[in-house]
MIGUVEX-336428 format. One record per atom (N, C-alpha, C): x, y, z. Coordinates in steps of 0.001 Angstrom, whole numbers, padded with zeros to 6 digits, always signed. Layout:
<pts>
XYZ
...
</pts>
This chain:
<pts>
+082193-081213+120869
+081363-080856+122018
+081442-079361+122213
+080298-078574+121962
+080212-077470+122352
+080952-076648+124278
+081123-075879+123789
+081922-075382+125511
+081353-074029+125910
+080919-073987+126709
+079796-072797+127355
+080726-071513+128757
+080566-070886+128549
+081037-070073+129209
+079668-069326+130161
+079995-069534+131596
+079159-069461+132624
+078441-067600+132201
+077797-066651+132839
+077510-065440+133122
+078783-064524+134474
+078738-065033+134959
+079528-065323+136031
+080924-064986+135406
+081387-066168+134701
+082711-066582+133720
+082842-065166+133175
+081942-064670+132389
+081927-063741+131363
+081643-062250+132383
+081585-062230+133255
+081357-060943+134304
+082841-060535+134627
+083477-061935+134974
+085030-061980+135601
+085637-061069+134415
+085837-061679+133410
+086349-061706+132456
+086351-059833+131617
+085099-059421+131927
+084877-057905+131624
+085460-057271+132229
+085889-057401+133676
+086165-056804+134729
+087422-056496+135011
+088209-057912+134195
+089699-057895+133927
+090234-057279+133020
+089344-056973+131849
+089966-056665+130874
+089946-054587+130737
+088606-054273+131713
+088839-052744+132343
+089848-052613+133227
+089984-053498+133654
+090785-053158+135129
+092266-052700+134523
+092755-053778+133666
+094354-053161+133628
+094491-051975+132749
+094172-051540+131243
+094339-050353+131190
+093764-049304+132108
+093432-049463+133305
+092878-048512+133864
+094482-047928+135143
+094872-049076+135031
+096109-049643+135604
+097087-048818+135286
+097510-048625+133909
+098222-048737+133233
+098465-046816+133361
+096710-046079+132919
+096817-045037+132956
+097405-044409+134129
+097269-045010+135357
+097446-044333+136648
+098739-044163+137289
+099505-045655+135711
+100703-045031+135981
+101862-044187+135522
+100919-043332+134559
+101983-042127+133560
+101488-040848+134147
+102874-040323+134440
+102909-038960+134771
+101799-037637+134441
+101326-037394+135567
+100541-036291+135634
+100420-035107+134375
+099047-034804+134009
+099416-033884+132721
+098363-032677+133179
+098734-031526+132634
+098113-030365+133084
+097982-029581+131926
+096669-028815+131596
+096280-027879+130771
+097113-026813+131307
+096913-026225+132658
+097061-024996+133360
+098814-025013+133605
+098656-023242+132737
+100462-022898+132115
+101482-023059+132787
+102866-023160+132778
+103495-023341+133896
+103530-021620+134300
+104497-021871+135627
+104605-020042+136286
+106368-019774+135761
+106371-018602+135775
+107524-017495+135239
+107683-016660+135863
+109107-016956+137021
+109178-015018+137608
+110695-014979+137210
+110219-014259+136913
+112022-013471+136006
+112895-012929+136891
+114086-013302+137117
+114869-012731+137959
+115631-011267+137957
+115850-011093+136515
+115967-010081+135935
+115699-009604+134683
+114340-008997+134369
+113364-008734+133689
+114087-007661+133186
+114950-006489+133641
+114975-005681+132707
+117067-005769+133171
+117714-005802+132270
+119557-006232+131815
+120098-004845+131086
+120648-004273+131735
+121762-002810+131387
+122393-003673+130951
+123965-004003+129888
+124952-003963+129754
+125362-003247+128509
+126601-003561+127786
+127175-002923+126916
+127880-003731+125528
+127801-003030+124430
+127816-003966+123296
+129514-005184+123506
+129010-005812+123405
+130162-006983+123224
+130410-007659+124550
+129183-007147+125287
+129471-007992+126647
+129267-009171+127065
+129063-010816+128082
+128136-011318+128515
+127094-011079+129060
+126141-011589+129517
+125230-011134+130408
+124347-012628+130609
+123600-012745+131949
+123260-013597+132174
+121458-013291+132454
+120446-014340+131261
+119486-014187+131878
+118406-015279+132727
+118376-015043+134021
+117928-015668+135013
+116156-016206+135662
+115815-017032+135546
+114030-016957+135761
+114319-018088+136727
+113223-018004+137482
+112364-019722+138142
+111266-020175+137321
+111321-021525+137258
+110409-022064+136998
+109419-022705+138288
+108044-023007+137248
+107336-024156+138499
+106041-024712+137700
+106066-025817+138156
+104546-026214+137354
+104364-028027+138053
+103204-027635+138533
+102785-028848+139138
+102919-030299+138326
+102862-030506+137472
+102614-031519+136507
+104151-031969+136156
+104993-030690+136082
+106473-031093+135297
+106847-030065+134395
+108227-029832+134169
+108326-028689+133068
+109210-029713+131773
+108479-029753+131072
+109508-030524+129404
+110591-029669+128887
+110083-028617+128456
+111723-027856+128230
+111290-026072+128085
+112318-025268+127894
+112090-023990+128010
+112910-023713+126278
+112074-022287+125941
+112960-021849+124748
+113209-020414+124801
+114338-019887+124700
+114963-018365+124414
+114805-018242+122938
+114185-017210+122648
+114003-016930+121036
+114329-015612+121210
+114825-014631+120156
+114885-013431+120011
+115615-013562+118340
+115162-013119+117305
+115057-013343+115715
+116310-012375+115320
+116288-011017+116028
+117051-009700+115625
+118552-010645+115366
+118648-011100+116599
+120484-011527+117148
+120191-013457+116619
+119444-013836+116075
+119479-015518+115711
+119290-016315+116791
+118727-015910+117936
+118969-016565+118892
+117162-017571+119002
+117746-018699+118794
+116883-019694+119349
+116739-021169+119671
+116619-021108+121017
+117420-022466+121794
+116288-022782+122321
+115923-024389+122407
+115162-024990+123190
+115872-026408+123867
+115419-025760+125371
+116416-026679+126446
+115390-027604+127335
+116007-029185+126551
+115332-029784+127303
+115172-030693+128566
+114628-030706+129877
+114370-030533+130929
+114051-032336+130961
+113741-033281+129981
+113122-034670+130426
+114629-035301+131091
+115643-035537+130622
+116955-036239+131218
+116916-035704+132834
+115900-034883+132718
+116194-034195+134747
+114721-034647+135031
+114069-035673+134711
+112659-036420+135053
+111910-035373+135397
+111762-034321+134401
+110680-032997+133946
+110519-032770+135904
+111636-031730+136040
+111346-031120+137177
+110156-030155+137599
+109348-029973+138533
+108524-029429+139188
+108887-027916+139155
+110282-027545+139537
+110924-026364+140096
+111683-026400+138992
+112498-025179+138494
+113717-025387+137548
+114037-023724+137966
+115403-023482+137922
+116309-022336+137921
+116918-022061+136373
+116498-021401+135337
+117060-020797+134445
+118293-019911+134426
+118901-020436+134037
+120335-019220+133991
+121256-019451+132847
+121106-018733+131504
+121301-018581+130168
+122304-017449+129459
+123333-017856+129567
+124419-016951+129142
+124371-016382+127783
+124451-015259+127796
+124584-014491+126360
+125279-013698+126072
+125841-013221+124912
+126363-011997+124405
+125994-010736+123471
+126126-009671+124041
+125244-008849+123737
+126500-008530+122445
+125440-008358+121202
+126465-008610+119693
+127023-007023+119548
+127895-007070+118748
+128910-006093+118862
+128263-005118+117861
+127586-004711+117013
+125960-004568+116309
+125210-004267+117007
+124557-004347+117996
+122990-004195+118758
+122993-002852+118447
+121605-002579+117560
+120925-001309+118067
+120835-000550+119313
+120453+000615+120012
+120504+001240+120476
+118770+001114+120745
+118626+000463+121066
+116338-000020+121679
+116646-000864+122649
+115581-001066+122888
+115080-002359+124046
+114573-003577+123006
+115621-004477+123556
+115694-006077+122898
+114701-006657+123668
+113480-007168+123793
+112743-008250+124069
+112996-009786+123796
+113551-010562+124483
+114215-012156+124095
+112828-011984+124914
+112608-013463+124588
+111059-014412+124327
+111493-015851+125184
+111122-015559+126266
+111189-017108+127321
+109991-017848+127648
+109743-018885+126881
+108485-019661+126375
+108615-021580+127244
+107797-021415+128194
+108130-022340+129459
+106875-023421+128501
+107090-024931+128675
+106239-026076+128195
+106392-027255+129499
+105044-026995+129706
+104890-028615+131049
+104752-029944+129758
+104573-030752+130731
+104224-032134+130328
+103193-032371+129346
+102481-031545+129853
+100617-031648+129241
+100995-030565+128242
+102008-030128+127584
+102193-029211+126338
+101676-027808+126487
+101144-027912+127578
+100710-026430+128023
+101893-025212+128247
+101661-023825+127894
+102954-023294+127453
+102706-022275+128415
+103665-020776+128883
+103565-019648+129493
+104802-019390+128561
+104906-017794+128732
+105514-016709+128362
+105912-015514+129134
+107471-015120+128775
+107736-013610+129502
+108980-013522+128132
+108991-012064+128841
+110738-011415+128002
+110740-010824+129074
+112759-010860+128847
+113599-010196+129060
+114009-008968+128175
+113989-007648+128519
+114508-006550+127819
+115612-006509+127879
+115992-006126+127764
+118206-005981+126995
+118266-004559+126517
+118811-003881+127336
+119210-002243+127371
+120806-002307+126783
+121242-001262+126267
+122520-000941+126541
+122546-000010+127341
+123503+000116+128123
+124160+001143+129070
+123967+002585+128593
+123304+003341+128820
+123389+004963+128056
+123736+006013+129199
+124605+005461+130146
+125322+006257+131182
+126499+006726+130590
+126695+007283+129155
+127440+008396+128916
+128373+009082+130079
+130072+008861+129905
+130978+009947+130351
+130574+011950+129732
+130420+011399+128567
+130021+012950+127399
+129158+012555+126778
+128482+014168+126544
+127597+013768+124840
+127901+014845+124270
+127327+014719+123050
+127405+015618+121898
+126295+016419+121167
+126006+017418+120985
+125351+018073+120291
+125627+018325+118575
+125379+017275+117951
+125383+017259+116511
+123988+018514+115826
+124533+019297+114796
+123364+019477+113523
+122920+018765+112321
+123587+017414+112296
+123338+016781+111185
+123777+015042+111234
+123078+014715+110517
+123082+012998+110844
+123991+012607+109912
+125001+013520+108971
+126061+012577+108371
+127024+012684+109005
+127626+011721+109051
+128831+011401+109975
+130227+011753+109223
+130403+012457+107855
+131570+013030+107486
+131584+014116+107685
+130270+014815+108442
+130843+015760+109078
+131226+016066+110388
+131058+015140+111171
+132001+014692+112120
+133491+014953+112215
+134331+013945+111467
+135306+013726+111449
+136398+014819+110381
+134659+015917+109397
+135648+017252+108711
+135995+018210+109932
+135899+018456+111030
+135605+019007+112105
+136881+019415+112397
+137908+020634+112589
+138842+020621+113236
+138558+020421+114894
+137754+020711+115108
+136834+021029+116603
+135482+021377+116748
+134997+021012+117996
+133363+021987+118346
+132742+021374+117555
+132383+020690+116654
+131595+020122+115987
+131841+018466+115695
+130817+017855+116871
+129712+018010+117791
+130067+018523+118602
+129077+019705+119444
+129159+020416+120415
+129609+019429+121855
+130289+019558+122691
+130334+019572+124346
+129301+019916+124960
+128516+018983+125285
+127588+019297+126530
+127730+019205+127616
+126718+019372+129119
+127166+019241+130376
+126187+017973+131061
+127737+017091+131418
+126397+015894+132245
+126102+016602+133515
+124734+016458+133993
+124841+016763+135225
+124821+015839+136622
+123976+014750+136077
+124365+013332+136609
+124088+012322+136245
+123381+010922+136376
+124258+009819+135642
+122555+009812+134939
+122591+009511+133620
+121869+009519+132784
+121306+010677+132143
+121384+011971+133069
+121046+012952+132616
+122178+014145+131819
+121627+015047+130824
+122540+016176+130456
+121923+017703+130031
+122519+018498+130211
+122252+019886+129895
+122913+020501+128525
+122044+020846+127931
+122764+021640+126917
+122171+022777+126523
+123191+023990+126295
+122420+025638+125702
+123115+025594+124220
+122468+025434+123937
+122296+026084+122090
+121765+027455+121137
+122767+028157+120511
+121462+028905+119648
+121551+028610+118445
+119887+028500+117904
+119711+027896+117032
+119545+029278+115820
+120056+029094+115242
+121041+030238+114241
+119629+030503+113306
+118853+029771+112654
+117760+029845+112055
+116721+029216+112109
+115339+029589+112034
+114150+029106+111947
+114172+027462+112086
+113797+026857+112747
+113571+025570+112480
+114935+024415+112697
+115769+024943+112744
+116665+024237+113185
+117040+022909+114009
+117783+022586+113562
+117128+020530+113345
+118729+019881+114469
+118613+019462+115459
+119759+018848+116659
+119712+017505+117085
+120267+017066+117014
+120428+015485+117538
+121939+015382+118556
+121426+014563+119609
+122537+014278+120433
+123172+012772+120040
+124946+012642+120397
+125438+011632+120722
+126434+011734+121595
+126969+010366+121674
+128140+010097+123029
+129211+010053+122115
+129209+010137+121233
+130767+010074+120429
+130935+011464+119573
+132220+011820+119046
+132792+012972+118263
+132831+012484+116957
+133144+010908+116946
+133405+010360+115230
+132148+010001+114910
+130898+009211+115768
+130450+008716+115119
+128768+008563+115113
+128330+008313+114547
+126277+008238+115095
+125715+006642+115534
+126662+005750+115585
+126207+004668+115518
+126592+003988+116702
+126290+002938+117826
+124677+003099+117473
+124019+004117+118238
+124459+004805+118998
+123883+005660+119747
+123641+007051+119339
+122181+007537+118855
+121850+008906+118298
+120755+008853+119006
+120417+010445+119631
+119587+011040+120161
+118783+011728+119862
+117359+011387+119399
+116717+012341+118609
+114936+011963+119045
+114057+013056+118837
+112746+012564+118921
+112630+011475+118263
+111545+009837+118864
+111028+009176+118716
+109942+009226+117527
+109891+008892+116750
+108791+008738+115675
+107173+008465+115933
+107544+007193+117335
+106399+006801+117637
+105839+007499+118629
+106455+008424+119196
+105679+009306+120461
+106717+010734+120570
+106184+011140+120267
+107301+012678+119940
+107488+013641+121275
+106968+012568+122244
+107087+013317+123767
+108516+012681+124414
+109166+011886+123953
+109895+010871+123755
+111242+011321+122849
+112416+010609+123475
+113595+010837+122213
+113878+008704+122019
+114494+008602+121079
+114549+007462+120294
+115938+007288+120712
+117052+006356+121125
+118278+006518+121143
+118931+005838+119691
+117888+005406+118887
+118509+004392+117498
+118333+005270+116513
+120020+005698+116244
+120457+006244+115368
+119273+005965+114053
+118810+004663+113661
+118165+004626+112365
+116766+005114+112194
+116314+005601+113565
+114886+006329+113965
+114609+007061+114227
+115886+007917+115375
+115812+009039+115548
+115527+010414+115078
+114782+011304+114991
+114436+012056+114192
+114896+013572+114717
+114616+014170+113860
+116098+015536+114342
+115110+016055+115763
+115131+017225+116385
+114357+017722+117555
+114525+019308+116818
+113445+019952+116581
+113080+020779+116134
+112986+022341+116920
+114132+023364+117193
+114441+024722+117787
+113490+025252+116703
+112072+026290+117074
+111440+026854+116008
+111602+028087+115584
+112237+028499+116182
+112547+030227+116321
+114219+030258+116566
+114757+031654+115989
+115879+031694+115793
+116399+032204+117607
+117049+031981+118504
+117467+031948+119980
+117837+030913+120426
+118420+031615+121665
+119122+030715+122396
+118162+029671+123195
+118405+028525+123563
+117480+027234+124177
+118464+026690+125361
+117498+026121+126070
+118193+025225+126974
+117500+023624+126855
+118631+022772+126738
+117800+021352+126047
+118221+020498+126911
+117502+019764+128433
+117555+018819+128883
+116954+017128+128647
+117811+016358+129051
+117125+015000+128310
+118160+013996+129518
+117290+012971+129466
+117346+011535+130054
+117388+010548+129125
+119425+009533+129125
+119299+008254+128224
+118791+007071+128763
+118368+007235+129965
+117532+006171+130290
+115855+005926+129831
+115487+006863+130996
+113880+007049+130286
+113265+007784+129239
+114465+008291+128505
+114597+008932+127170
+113574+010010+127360
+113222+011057+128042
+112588+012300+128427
+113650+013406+127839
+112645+014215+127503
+113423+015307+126977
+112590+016769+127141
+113199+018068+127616
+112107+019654+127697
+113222+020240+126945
+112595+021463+126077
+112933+022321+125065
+112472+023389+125754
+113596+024436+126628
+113198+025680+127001
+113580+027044+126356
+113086+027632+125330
+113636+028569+125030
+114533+029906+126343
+115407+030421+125416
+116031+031199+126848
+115803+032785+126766
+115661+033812+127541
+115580+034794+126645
+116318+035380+126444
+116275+036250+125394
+117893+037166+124548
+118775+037434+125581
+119683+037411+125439
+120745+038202+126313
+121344+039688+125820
+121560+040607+126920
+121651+041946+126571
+122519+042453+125851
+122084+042782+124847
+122932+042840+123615
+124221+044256+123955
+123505+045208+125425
+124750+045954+125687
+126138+045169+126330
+126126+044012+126902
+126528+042564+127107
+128158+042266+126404
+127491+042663+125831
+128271+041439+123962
+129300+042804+123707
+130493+042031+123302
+132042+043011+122816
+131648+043525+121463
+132338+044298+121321
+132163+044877+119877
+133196+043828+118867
+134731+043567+119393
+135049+042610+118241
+135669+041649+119376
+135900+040315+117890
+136734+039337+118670
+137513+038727+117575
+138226+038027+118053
+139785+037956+116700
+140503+036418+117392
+140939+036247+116253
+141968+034882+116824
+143692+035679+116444
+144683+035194+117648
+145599+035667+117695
+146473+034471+117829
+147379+034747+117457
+148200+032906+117288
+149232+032873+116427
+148840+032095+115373
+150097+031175+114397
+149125+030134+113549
+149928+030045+112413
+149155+028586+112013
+148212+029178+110833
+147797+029890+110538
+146396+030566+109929
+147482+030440+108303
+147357+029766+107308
+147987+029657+105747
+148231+031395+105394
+146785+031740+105182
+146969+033272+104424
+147637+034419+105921
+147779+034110+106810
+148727+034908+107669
+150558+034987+107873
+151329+034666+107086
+152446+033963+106964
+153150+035458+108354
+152906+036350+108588
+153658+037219+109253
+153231+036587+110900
+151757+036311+111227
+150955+036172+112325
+151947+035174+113029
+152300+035509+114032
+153340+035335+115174
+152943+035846+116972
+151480+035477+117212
+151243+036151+118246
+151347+037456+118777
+151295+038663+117790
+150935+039903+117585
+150004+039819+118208
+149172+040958+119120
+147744+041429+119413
+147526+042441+118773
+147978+042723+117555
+147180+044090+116217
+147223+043729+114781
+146472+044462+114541
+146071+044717+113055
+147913+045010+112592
+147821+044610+111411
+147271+043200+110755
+147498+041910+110548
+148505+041417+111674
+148495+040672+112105
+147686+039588+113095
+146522+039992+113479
+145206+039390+113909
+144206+039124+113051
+143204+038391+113250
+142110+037481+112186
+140631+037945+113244
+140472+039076+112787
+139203+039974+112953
+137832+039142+112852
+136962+038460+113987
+135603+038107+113463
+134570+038730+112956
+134227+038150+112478
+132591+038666+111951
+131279+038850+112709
+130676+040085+113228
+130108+039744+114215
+128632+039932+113195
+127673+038829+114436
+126863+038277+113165
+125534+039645+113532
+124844+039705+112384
+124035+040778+112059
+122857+041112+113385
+122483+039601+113883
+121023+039502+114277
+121504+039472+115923
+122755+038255+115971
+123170+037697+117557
+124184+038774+117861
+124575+039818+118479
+125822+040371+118640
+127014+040008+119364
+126729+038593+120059
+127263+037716+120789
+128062+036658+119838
+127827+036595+118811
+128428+035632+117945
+128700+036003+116833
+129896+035505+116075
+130860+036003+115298
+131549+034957+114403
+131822+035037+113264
+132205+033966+112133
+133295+034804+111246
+133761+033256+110836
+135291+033845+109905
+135190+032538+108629
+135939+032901+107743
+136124+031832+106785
+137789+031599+107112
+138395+031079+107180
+139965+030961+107601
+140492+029462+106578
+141885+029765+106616
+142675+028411+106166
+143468+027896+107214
+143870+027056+107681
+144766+026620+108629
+145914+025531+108158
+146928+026617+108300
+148325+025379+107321
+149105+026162+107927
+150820+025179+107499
+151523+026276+107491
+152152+027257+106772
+152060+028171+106954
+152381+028967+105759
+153770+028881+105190
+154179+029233+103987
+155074+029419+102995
+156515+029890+103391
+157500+029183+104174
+158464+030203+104980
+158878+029664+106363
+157374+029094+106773
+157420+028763+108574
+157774+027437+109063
+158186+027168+109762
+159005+025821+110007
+158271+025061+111210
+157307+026237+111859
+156537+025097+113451
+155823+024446+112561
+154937+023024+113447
+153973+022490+112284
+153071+021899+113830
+152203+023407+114028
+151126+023257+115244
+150814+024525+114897
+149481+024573+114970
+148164+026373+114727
+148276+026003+116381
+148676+027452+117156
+148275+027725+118033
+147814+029061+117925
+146696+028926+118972
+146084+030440+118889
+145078+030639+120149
+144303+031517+120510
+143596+032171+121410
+142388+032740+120762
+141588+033100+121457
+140723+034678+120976
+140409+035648+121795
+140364+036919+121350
+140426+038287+121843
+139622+038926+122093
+140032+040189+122425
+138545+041343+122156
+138876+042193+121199
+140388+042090+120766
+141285+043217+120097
+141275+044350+121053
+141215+044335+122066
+141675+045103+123069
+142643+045247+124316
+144285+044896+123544
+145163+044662+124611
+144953+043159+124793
+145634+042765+125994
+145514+041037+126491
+144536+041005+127548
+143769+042289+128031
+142691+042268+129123
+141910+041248+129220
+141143+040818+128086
+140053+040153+127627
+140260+038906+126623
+140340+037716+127158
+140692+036687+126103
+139714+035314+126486
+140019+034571+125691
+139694+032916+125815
+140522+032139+125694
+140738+030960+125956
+141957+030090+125718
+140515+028498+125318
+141502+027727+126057
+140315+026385+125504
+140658+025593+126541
+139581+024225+126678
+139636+023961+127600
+140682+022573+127824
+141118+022879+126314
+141838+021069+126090
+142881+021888+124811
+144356+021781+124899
+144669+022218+123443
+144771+021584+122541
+144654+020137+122472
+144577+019511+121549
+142966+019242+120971
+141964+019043+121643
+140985+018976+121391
+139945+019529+121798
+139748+020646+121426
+138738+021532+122292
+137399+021425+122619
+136808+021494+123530
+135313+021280+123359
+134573+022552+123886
+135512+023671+124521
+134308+024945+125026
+135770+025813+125056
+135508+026925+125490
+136553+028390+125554
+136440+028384+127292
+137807+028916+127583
+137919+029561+129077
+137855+031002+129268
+136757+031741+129586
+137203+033061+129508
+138525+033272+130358
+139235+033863+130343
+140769+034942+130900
+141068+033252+131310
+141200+031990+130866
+142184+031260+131774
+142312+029970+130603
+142265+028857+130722
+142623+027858+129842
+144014+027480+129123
+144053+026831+128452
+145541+026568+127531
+144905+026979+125798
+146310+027543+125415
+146244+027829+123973
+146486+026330+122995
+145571+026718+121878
+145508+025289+121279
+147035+024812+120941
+147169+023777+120595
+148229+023052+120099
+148382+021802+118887
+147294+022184+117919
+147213+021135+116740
+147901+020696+115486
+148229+019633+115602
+148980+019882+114428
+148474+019923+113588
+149526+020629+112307
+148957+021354+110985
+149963+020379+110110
+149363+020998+108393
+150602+020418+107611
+150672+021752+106490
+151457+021578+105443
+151124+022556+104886
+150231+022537+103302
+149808+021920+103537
+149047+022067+103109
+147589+022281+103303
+146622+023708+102911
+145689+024136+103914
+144202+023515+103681
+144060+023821+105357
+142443+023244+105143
+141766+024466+105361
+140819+024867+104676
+139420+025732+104958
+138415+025255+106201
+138485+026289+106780
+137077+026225+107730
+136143+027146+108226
+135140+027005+109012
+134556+028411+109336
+134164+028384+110898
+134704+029523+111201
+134839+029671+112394
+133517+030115+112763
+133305+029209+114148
+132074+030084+114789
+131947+030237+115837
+132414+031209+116602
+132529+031749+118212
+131467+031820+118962
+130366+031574+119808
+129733+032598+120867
+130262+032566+121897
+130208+034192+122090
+130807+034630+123490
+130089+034557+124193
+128742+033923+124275
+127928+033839+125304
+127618+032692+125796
+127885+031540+125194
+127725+030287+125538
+129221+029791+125865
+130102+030295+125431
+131661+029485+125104
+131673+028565+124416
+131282+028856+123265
+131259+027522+122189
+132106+028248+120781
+133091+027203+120400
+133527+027541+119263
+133896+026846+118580
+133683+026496+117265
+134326+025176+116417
+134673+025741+115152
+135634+024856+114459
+135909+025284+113311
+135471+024028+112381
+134364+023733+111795
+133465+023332+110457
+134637+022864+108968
+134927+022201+108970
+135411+021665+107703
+134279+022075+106728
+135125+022922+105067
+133855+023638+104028
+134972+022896+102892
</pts>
């Protein structure tokens, strides 16, 4: 016997079978094209190599947030944290501990905070990552190898003047044409912190030693070179000559310690004093070739010494540190105190009496 199904029957029946997946949809969680929101709590992070540091955001997104990811490639860092075990919160507080690697360049690190709702819809920010370039000292280097650093009895890298916190002053003369300077915060070393014009904007200094490019004195004089390690700004003021009626006729180191002096015992005369060279062009500055040991006979094992005018004890310099000098005291300071061995090292002395700068150059 055939079996007929009413119009009616078959109306019901359509009606039921829309109805529950319709059911079904209304009851899974809300989905959204539109990105979630990102306010960074701290968008831009000072610290210092080998430190923690914490980086902080809110979240929000109407629909739900699925998970967040920290990426940054330089340092390996890439984590994705997921948010469903917390029934994809609405609101979320980010707070992501890190360590700033004992390695980091000397730039601005951009980490990559990449927010995902429900509906797969994504937003984006970074966090920058500074190191600290609030420098106690810096240095005035001429050259980017770092063994000559450490050939250095002294003065080389120059002592500059902070004047306050990020900023520094420095007077230089630049001995010849074109003359090529880079700053750092250390005496041993260039890494990671070197100071030099930017490649990519030459209005700009670069603080990464591997970019930095020298800063260019074009003319042979004295300069005055201010700069900022924060916003990395830098002015090149030439200075003008100083009066060459000014400048002493000689200057001499008086002391102990000098290899080819074996008599030199803190005498103030010939020939027992180490006569400079006063230079042809600057009359303010003066050079020596010297050995420093102890000589053949002598039993102290420390070069102490001063410099003069060779005129009586009227007129002298001392230093400002005797073990490690970084500038001259006119008429006041302490006499150096380094130890020597005897066997000698060569160096070359280079005085200005007009800046108070003097170092002795490992040759």
């Amino acid at each position: 016997m055939r079996k007929y199904i009413s119009f009616s029957g078959l109306l019901i029946m359509i009606i039921f079978l829309v109805t529950i997946p319709a059911c079904k949809k209304n009851d899974l969680p809300a989905v959204s094209a539109i990105p979630p929101k990102i306010t960074l709590t701290n968008d831009v992070i000072i610290t210092t190599l080998g430190s923690e540091f914490f980086m902080e955001a809110d979240l929000a997104d109407d629909a739900g947030i699925k998970s967040f990811t920290l990426r940054y490639d330089d340092w390996y860092l890439y984590n994705t944290v997921s948010l469903n075990d917390l029934g994809n919160p609405k609101t979320y507080h980010v707070k992501y501990k890190f360590k700033m690697p004992d390695t980091a360049a000397n730039k601005i690190h951009s980490i990559n905070l990449t927010v995902t709702n429900v509906g797969n819809a994504t937003q984006s920010n970074q966090f920058k990552i500074l190191l600290d370039a609030d420098f106690p000292t810096m240095y005035l280097t001429e050259s980017k190898d770092p063994a000559k650093l450490t050939r250095s009895l002294f003065g080389s890298p120059m002592g500059i003047s902070k004047t306050s916190s990020y900023n520094y002053k420095a007077i230089y003369y630049a001995a010849a044409v074109n003359s090529k300077i880079w700053f750092i915060p250390s005496k041993t070393t260039i890494k990671p912190f070197m100071y030099g014009v930017d490649p990519q904007n030459n209005l700009k200094l670069s603080g990464d030693y591997a970019k930095a490019q020298p800063i260019i004195l074009p003319n042979i004089g004295y300069y005055t070179i201010v700069f900022n390690t924060l916003n990395l700004t830098y002015t090149i003021t030439p200075m003008p000559a100083p009066d060459p009626a000014g400048a002493y006729p000689q200057t001499a180191l008086v002391g102990r310690g000098f290899f080819d002096y074996p008599n030199m015992s803190w005498q103030n005369a010939l020939p027992n004093i180490i006569l400079l060279d006063k230079d042809p062009i600057n009359p303010y500055l003066f050079t020596k070739i010297v050995k420093v040991g102890i000589p053949p006979g002598a039993t102290y094992t420390t070069t102490q010494f001063i410099i003069t005018t060779n005129n009586g004890w009227s007129n002298f310099w001392r230093f400002d540190n005797a073990i490690s000098p970084n500038y001259t005291v006119f008429g006041g300071g302490a006499s150096t105190d380094i130890p020597i061995t005897s066997t000698p090292v060569t160096y070359k002395v280079t005085f200005d009496s007009y800046t108070n700068q003097c170092k002795f150059e490992g040759q």
